[in-house]
Each structure stands twice: as C-alpha cells, then as structure tokens.
LOVEX-503422 format. One line per 2 residues: number of its first residue (from 1); their letters; for each residue x, y negated, z of N, C-alpha, C. Coordinates in steps of 0.02 Angstrom, whole numbers, padded with zeros to 5 digits. Example, Ala and Ser with C-alpha at 12.3 -4.5 7.8 and 13.67 -1.06 7.14 Angstrom:
1> as> 00660 00284 00390 00615 00225 00390 00660 00165 00390  00642 00112 00354 00684 00053 00357 00645 -00002 00394 .
This chain:
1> xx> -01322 11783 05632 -01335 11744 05693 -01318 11672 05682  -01345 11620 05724 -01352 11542 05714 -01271 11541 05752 .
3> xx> -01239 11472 05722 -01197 11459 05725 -01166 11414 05809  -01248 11410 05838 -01273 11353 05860 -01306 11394 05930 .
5> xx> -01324 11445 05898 -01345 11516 05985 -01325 11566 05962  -01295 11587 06024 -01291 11675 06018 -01321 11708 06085 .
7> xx> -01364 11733 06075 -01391 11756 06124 -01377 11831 06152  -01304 11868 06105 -01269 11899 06133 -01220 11885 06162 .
9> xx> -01201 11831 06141 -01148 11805 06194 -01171 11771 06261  -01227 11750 06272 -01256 11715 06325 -01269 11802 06375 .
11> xx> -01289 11850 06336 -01295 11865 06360 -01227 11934 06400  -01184 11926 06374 -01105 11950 06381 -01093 11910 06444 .
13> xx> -01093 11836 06429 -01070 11801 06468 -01112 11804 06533  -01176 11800 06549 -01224 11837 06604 -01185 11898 06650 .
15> xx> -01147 11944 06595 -01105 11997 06658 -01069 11994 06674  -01018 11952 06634 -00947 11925 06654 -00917 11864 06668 .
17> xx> -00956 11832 06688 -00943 11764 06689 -00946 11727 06766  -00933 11677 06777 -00948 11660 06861 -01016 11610 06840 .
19> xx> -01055 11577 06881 -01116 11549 06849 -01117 11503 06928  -01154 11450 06897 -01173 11401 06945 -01232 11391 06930 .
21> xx> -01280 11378 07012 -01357 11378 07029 -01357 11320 07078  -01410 11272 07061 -01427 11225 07111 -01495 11251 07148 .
23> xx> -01493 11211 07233 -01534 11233 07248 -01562 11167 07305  -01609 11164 07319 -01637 11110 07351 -01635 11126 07423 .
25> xx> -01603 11105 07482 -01582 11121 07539 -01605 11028 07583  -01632 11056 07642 -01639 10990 07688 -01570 10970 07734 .
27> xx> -01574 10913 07751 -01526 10903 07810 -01550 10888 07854  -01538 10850 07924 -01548 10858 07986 -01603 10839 07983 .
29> xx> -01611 10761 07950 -01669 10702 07951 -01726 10727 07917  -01726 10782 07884 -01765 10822 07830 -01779 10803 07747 .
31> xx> -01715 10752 07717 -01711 10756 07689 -01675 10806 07611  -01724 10772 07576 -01676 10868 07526 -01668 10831 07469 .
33> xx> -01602 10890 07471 -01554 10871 07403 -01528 10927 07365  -01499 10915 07308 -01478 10968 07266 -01391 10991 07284 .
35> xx> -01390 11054 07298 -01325 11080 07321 -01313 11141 07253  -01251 11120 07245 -01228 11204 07174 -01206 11249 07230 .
37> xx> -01222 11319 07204 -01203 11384 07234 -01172 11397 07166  -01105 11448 07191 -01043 11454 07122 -01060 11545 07154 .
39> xx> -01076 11571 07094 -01092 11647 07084 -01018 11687 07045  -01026 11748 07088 -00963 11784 07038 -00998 11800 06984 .
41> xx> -00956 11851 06950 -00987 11855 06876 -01015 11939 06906  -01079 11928 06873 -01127 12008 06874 -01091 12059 06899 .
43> xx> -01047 12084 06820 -01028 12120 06851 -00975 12171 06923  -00949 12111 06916 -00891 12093 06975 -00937 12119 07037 .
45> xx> -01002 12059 07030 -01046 12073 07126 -01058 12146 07118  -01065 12169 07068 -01111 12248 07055 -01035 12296 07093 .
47> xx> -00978 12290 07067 -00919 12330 07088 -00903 12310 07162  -00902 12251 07190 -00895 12242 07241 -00950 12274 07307 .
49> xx> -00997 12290 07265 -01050 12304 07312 -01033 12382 07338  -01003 12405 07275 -00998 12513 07264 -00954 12495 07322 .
51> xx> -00906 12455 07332 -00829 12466 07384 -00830 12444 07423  -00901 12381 07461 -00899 12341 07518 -00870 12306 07512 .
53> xx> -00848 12250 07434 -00791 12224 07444 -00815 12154 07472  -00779 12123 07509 -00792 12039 07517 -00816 11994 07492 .
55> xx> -00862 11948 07473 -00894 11916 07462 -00960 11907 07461  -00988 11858 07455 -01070 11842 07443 -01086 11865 07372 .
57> xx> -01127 11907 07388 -01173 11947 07319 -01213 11890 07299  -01230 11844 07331 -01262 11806 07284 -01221 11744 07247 .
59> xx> -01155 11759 07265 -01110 11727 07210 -01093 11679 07272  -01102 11659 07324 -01066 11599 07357 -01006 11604 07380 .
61> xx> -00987 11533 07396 -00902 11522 07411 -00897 11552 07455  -00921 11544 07510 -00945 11557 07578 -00907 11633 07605 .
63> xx> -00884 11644 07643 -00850 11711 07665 -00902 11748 07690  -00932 11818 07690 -00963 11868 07723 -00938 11919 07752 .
65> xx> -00975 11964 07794 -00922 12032 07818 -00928 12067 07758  -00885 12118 07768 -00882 12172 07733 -00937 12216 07729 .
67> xx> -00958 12226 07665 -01026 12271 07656 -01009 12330 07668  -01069 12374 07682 -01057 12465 07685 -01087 12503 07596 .
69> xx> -01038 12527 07620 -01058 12578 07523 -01131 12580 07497  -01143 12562 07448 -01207 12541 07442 -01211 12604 07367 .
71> xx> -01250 12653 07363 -01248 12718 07317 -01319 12672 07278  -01349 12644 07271 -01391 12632 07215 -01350 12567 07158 .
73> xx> -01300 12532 07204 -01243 12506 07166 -01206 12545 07125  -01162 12608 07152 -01146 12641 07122 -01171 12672 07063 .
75> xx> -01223 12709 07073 -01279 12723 07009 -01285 12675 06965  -01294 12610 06970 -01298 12587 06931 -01234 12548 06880 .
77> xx> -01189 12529 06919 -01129 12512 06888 -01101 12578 06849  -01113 12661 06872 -01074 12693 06836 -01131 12699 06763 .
79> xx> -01182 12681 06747 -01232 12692 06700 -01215 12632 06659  -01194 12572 06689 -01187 12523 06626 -01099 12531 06614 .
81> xx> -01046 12555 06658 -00997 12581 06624 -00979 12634 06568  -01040 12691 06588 -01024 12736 06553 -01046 12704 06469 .
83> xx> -01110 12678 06487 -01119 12642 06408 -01084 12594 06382  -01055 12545 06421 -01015 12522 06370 -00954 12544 06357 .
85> xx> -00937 12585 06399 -00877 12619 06372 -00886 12671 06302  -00941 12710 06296 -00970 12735 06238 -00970 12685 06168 .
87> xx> -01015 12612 06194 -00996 12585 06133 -00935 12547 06123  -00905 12540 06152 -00834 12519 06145 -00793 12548 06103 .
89> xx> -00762 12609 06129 -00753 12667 06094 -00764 12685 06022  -00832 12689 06018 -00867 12715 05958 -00852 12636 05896 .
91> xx> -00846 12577 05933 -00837 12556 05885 -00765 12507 05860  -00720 12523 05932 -00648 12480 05914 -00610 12553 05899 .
93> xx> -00638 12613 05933 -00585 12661 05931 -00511 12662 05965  -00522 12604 06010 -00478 12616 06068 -00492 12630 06154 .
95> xx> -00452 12637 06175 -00458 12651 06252 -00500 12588 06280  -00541 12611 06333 -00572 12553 06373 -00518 12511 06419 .
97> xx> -00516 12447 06439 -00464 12404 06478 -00497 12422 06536  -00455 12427 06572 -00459 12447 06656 -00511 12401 06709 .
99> xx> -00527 12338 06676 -00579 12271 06692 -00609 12286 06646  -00690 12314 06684 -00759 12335 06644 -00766 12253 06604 .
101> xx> -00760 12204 06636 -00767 12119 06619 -00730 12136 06576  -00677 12151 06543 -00646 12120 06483 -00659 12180 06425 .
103> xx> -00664 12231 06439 -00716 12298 06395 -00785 12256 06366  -00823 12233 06419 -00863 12187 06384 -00854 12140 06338 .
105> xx> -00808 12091 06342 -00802 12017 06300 -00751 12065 06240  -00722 12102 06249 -00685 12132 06181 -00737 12174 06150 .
107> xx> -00769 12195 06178 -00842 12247 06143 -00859 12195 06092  -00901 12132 06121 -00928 12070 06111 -00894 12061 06037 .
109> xx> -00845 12041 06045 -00809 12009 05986 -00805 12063 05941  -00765 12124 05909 -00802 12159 05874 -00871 12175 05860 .
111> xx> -00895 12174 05882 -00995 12208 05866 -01000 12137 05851  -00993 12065 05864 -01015 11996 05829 -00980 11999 05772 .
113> xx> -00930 12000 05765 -00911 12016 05678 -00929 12060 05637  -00956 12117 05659 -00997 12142 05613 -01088 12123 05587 .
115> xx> -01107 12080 05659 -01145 12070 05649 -01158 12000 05588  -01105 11970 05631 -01102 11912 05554 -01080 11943 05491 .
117> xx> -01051 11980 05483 -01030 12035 05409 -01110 12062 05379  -01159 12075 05422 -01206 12063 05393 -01203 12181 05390 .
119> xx> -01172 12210 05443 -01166 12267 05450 -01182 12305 05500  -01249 12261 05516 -01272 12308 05583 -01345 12273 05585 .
121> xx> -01405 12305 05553 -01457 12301 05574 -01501 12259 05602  -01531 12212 05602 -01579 12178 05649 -01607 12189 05724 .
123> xx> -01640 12256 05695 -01681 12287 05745 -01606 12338 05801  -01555 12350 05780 -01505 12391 05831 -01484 12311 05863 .
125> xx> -01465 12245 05840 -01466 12193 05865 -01522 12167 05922  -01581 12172 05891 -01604 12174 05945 -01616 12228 06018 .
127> xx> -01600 12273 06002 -01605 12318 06021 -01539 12324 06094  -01489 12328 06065 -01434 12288 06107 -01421 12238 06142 .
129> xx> -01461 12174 06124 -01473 12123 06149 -01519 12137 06212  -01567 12177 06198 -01632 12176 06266 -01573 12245 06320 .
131> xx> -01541 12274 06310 -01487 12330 06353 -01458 12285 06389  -01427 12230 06350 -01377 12189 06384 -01439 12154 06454 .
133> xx> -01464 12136 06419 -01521 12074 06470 -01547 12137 06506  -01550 12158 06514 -01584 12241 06550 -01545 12228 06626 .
135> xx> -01482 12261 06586 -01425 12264 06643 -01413 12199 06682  -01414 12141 06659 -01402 12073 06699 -01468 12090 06746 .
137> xx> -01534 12089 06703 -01587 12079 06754 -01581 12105 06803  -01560 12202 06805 -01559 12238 06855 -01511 12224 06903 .
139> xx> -01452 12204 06877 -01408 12159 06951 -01426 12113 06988  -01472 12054 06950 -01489 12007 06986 -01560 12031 07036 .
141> xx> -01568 12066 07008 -01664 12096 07040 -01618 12119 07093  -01549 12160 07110 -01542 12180 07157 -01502 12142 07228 .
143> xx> -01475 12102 07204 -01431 12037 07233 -01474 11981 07245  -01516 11957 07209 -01549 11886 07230 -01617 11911 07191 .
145> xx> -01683 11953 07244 -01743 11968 07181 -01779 11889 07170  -01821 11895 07125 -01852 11848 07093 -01952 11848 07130 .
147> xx> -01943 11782 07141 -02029 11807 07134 -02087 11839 07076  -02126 11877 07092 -02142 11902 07031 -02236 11899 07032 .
149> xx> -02249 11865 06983 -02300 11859 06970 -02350 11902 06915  -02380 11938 06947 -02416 12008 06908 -02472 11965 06854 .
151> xx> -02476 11990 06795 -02504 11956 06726 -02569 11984 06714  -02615 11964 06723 -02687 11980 06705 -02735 11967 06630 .
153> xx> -02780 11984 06589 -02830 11942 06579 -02895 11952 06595  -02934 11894 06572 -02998 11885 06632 -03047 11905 06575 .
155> xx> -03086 11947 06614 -03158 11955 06568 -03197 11911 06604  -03238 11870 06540 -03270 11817 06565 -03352 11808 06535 .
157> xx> -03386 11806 06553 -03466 11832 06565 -03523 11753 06543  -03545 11737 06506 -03589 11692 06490 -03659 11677 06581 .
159> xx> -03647 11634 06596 -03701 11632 06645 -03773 11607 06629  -03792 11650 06647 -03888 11656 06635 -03926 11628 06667 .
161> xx> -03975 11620 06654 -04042 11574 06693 -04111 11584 06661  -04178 11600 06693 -04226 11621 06669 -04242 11558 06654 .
163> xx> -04274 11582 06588 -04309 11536 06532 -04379 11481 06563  -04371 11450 06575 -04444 11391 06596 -04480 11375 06542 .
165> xx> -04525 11357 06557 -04571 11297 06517 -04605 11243 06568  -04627 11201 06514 -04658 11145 06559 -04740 11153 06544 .
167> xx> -04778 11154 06618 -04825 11163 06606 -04892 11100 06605  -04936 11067 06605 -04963 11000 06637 -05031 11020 06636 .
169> xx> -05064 11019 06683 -05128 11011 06708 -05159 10959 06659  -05237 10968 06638 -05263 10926 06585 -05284 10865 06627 .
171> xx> -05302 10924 06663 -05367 10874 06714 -05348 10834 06755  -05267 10852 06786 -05241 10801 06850 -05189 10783 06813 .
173> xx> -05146 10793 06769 -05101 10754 06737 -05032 10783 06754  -05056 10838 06814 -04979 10857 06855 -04943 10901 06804 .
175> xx> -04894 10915 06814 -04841 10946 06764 -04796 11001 06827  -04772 11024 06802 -04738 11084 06836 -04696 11152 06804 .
177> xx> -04645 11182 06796 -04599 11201 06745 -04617 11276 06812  -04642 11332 06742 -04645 11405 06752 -04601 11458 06725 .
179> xx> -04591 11503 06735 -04530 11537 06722 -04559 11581 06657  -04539 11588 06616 -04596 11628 06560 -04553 11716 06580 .
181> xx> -04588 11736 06572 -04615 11804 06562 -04613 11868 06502  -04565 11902 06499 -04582 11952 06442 -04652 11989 06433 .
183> xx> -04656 12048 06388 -04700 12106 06387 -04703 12128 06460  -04645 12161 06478 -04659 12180 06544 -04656 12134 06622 .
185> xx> -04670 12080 06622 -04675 12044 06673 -04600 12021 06695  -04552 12032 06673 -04491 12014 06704 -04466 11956 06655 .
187> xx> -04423 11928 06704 -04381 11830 06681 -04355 11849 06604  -04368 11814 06546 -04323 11826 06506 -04286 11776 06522 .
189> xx> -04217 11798 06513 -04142 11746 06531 -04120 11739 06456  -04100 11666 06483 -04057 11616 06425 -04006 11569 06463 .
191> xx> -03952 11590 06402 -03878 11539 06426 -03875 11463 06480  -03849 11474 06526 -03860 11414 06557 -03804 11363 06519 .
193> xx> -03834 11294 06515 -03775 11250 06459 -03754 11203 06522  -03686 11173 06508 -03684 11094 06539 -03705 11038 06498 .
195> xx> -03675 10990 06526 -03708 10922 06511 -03710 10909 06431  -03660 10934 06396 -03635 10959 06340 -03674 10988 06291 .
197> xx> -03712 11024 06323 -03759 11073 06318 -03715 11152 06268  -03667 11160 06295 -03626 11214 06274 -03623 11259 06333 .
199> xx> -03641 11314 06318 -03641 11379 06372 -03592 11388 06415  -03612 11406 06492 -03570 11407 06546 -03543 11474 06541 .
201> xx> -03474 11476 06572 -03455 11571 06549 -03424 11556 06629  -03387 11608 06656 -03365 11620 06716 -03346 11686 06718 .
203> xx> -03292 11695 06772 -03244 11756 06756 -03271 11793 06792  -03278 11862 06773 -03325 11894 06820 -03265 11949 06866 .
205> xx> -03211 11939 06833 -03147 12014 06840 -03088 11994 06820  -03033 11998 06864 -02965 12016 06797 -02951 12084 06796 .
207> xx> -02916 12101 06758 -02886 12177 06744 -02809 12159 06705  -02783 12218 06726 -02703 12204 06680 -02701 12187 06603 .
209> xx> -02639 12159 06595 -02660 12128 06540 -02573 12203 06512  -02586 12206 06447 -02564 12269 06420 -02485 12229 06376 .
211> xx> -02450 12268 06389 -02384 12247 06377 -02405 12259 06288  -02357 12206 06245 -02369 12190 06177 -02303 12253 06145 .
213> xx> -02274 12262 06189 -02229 12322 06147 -02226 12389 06157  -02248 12401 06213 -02276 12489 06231 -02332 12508 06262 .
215> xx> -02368 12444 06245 -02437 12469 06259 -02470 12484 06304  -02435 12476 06367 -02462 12492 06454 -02471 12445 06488 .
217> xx> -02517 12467 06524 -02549 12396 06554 -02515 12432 06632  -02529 12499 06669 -02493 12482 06727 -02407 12535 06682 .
219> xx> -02366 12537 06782 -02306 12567 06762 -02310 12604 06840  -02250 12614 06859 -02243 12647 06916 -02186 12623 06947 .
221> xx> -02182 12616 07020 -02131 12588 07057 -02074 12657 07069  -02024 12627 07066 -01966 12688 07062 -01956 12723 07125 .
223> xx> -01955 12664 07189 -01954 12679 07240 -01995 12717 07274  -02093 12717 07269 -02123 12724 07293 -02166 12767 07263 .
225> xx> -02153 12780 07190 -02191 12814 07159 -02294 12788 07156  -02283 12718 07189 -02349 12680 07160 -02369 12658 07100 .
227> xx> -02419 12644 07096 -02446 12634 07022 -02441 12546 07043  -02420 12518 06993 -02422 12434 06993 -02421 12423 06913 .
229> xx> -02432 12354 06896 -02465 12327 06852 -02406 12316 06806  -02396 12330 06752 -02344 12344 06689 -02300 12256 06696 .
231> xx> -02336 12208 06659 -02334 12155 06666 -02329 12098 06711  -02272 12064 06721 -02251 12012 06765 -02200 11969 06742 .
233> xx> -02214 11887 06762 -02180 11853 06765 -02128 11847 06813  -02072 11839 06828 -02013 11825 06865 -01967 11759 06869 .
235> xx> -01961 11734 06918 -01949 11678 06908 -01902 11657 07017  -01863 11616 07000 -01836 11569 07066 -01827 11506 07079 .
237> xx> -01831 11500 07128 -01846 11417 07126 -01784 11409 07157  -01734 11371 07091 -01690 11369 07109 -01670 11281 07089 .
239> xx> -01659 11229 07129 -01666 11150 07110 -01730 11157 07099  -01732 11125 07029 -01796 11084 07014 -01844 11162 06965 .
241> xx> -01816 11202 06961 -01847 11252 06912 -01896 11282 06955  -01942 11296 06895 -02014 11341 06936 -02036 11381 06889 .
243> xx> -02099 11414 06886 -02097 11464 06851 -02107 11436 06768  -02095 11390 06773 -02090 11397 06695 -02044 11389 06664 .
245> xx> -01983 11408 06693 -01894 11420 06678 -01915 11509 06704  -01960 11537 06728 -01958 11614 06731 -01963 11655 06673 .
247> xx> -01951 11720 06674 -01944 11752 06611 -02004 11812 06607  -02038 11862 06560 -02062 11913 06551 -02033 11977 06574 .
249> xx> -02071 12006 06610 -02040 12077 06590 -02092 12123 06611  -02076 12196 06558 -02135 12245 06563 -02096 12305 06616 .
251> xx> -02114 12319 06670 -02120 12363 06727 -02097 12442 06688  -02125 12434 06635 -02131 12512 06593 -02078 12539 06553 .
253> xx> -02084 12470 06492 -02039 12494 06435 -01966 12446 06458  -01982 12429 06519 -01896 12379 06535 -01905 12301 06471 .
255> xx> -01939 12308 06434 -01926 12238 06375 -01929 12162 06422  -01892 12130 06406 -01874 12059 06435 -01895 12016 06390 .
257> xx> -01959 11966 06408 -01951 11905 06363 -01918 11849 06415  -01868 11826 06376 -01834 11746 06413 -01883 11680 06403 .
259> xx> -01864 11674 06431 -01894 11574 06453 -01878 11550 06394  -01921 11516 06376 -01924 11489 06299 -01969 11538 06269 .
261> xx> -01941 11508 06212 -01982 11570 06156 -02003 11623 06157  -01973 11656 06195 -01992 11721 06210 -02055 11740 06258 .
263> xx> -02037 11679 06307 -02103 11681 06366 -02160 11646 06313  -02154 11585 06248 -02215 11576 06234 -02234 11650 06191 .
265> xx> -02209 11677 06163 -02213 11760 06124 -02272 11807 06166  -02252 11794 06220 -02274 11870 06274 -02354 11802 06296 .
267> xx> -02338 11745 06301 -02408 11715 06329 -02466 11709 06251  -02448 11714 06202 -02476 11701 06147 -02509 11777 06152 .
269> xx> -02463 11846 06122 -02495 11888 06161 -02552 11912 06194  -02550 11878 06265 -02585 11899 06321 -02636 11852 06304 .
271> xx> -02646 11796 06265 -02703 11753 06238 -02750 11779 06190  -02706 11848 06146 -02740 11845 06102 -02781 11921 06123 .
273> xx> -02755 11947 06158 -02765 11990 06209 -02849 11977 06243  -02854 11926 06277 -02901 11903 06297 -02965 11876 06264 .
275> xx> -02941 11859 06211 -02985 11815 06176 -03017 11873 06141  -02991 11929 06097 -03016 12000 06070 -03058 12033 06124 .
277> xx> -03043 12029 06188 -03075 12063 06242 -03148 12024 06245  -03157 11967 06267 -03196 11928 06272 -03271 11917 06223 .
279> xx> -03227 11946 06147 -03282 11943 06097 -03310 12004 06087  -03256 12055 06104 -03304 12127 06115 -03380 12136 06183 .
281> xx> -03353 12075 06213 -03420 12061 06281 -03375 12125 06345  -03352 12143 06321 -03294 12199 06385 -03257 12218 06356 .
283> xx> -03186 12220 06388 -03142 12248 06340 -03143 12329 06354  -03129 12357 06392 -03118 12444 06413 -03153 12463 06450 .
C-alpha cells in the first residue's frame, strides 16, 4: 500500500471516527452560507440507534429525544460485530475490546502490517476493503440516505429520410425534387446528415446499463421484493458537492465504486458498454 493513501484506513476511520459535513443553509434575508454539521462516528450512531440512545443520527451537536428500539439497527450492528469480531480473533488471537470502535482500529493495525509484509493477497485486500465500505455505506444509507440516480445506456438509432432526386422539366425549365422509388414502389431511405454532412443518430430507448462485476443489470429491493435497476449513482448535496463527489454502487453484488477513480472505472465501463451495444445496431 502507498505511503501517501490508505484506503483501509480511510476506510476504518469512516466507522470509527467523528466526521464533519458542510452544508448550505439560508438565513432570514435568504441569504446562504456554509454551516459544518460534526457527525458521531458510524459506528457509535449504528449502537445508539439498537438502545434509543441520545443523539442526532445524523451526527449533530444538537440534542434529540430519545429514539425507540430500532430492530433493523440491531440486525445490522450485530452482523458487522459478529464479523469483525471473527476477523479479529482469527488474526491477533486475542479477546475482542468491549468498544466495537477500538476492535476496529486494533483489527486495522495488525491486518496493515501484514499487508505491508507483503502477506495477504491483493484480491482478499480488496476484497476487505469493499466489506469495510459496504458497512459504512449501509449506515449512512440508513441515517442520512443519499440521492440515487439509476444508470442507463442509450440505444441510439441513425435517422432516415427518403432518398430524392432533382427532377427539371426540358420544356419549362421548372425543377422539382421526387422521392425515388424501389422495385416495389416504396421510399428507399438514406441517412439524414447535418450541416457537416455526418449522419444524424438519436436515442430511440434507454435500458439498464449491466453492472461490470456481476453482470446484472436489474437487482431486487429488500424491502419490497421489487425488481429495480442493478446500477446507481449516489450522491448528497452537502456545501458545494454534487453528484460528482457521488459514488457507484451495484444494487446486486453490494460492489462500491468511490468518487474518483473508481467512479471514472464504473463510467468508462458503462461507455464501453454502450458503444459495443450501439455497433451491434441493438444490444439484447
């Protein structure tokens, strides 16, 4: 790993950490300005939620009532305890600390020294890395959701126009443009161009665009047991950020691409996606 990112520790620090968010708020006159909101750390809001405990789930200073037992909190905090307590375990060989937060950052620091030792795999690295970002996402999807923008590509169709000619009268000089005609009496059509004279195309459809790592274009909603579209962007407008500080994620296989590189990864993808579709004249 770079000396310079760790993107397991960014992402350690995501569950245990307190985090600050700006956000653009008006005042009386209707002017707007940037205000920080100070967030607990992940996992903290996730435990406080199982017990009703006090505070703003979305991390503010701000005092709230007391929440009522919330069982899909529960479920989920005991699923990312039980795992990291598994890998904890399995790899310090001691007891878990009584603060799931500090089980984490001690996990952290063993499994990073092995990883710089050059004794643990690429692919289980990555592999660990997208669990960790899994679990942040799913706290925050449940505390503050994200807008989510469903990912398409477009089949796109060459536009046609029956073929003319120009015709001119000998005798009167007049001229006049006729539509020519096949064998069987019907328009033969040819590409309509612009000024350019390069062919007009136009989208005739979108359809889902197919996740690059498991292959599904839709997934299924947990809640509802609906069919929805595998692929979506996610993103909040939080200050000055918009969706292009949003991140990837597939509905199906859970995989997260982050903002940056990762989001150009999943858009390169879905380009090349399109562009293969396009030259087949339909994709499916």
């Amino acid at each position: 790993m770079s000396g310079q990112a760790d993107p397991l520790l960014d992402a350690v620090d995501r569950l245990t950490r307190p985090r600050s968010s700006w956000v653009l708020q008006a005042n009386e006159a209707g002017i707007q300005c940037r205000s920080e909101v100070k967030h607990d750390p992940l996992l903290q809001q996730l435990r406080e939620a199982v017990v009703g405990g006090i505070g703003s789930h979305a991390g503010s200073s701000a005092g709230h009532e007391r929440l009522p037992f919330d069982a899909g909190a529960l479920k989920l905090y005991s699923e990312i305890e039980d795992a990291l307590t598994v890998m904890f375990v399995e790899l310090v060989q001691e007891p878990v600390y009584l603060e799931l937060e500090r089980t984490a950052r001690q996990w952290y620091l063993a499994y990073s020294n092995k990883v710089r030792a050059g004794q643990v795999p690429d692919s289980d690295v990555a592999d660990t890395l997208n669990q960790l970002e899994r679990w942040a996402h799913q706290i925050e999807g449940k505390f503050d959701p994200p807008q989510k923008l469903e990912l398409t590509v477009a089949v796109r169709e060459t536009v046609m126009k029956p073929k003319t000619r120009r015709r001119v009268d000998k005798e009167t000089g007049e001229s006049w443009r006729e539509t020519v005609l096949d064998d069987h009496g019907q328009p033969i059509m040819v590409p309509k161009v612009d000024r350019n004279n390069k062919p007009i195309v136009r989208i005739v459809r979108r359809q889902p665009a197919t996740c690059p790592r498991c292959g599904e274009n839709f997934a299924f909603d947990p809640s509802t047991g609906d069919k929805i579209l595998a692929l979506v962007v996610e993103y909040r407008e939080e200050g000055q950020s918009t969706i292009d500080h949003g991140s990837g994620f597939c509905r199906s296989c859970e995989h997260i691409w982050k903002a940056g590189t990762g989001m150009r990864e999943l858009a390169w993808a879905i380009e090349q996606e399109e562009e293969a579709l396009n030259a087949l004249g339909d994709g499916r």
